[in-house]
C-alpha positions in Angstrom: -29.3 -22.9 2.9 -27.0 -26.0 3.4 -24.9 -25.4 0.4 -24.7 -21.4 1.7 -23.2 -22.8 4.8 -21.3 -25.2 3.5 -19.6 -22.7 1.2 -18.9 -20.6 4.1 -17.3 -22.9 6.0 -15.0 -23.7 2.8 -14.1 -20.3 2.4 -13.8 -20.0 5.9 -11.3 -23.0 6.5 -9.3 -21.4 3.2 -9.0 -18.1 4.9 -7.8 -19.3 8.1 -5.1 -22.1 6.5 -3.7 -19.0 4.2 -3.1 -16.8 7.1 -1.3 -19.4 8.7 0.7 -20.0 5.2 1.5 -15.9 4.8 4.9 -14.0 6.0 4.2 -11.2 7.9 7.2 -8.7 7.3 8.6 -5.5 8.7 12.0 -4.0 7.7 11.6 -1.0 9.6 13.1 0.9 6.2 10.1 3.6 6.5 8.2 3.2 10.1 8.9 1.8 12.6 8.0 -2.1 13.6 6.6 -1.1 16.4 3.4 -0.1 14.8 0.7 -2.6 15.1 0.5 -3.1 11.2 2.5 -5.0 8.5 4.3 -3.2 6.3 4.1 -6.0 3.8 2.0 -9.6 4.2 2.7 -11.9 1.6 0.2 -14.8 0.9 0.6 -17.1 -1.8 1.7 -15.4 -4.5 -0.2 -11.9 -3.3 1.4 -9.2 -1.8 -0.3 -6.6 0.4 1.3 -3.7 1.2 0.1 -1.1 4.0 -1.0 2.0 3.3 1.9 4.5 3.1 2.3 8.1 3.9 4.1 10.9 2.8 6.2 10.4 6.2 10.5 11.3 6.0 12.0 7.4 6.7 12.9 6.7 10.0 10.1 9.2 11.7 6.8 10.1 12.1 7.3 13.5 10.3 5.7 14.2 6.8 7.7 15.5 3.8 7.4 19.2 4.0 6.2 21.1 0.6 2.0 20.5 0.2 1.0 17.7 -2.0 4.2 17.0 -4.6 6.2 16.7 -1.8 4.0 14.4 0.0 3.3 12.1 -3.1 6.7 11.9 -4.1 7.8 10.7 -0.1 5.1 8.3 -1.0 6.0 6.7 -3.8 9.4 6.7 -2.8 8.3 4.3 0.6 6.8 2.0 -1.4 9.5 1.6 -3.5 11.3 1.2 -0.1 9.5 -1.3 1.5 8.8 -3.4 -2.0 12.9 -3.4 -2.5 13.6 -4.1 1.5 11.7 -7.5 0.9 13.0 -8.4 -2.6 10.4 -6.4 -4.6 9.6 -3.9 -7.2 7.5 -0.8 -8.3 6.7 -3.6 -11.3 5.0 -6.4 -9.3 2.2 -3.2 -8.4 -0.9 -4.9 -9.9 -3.7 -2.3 -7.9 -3.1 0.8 -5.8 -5.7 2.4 -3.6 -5.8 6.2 -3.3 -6.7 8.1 -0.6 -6.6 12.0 -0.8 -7.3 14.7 2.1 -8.3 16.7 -0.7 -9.2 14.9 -3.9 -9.1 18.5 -6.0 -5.2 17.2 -5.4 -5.8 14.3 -7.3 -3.7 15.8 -10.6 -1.1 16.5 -8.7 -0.8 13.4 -7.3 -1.0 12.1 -10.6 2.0 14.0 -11.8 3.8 12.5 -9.5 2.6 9.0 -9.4 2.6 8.5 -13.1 6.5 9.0 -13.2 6.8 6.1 -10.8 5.5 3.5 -13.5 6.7 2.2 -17.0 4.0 4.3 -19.4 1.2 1.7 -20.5 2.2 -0.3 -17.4 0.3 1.3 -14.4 -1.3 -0.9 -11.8 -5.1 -0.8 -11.4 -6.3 1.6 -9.6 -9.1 3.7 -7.4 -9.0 6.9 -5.5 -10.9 9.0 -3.4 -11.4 11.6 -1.2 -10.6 11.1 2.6 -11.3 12.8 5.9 -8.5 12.2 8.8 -5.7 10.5 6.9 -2.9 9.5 9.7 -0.6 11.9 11.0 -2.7 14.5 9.2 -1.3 13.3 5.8 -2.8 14.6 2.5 -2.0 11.6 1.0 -1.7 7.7 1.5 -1.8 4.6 -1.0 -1.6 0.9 -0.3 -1.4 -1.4 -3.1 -1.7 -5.1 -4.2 1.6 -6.4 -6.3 2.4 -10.2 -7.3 5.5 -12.2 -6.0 6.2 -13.3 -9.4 
């Protein structure tokens, strides 16, 4: 029991000195920085990118045109925000998935996969989702590397 909770007071401590070590940035590119999220945290050498949404840059107002339309306004704010802070589609190491409908999930895929250097496509998951923001049909956040 005393080794448990001394290794969850290590992990702890570690936890709290990162967070104090990561940047917390927001180039209002995509949405607005008045949101109470990041749009990017970078600790370490880890990036963490907020989920993004099929929303038209600059507003609140998804890409009109079903699914493609929404994925491609999607993949085109990540690229966004990863370029606004010095970044690429190519330091992607795991993407998350979340569809309003997950029989959308080739679709997506026809759009997502052009995104992405064949035999080079980050890690990923997706799902189904009820109640994506803004009544999207789409969002993905993703993990990349600073290197």
């Amino acid at each position: 029991m005393n080794r448990f909770l001394l290794a969850a007071a290590i992990v702890s401590t570690a936890s709290l000195a990162l967070a104090d070590d990561a940047s917390y940035m927001n180039s209002g590119a995509v949405l607005p920085t008045t949101l109470p999220f990041s749009e990017l945290v970078k600790a370490d050498d880890t990036l963490y990118l907020s989920g993004q949404i099929g929303n038209v840059p600059g507003t609140l107002d998804l890409a009109e045109g079903g699914i493609a339309a929404e994925s491609e306004q999607v993949m085109e704010n990540i690229k966004t925000s990863l370029e606004a802070h010095g970044y690429s589609l190519s330091n992607l190491v795991k993407c998350t998935v979340m569809l309003a409908d997950i029989g959308e999930w080739a679709a997506f895929n026809e759009v997502y996969a052009g995104y992405f250097e064949e035999g080079r496509y980050p890690a990923r998951a997706a799902f189904g989702a009820n109640g994506l923001a803004l009544g999207a049909r789409v969002e993905v956040d993703c993990i990349g590397t600073a290197d």
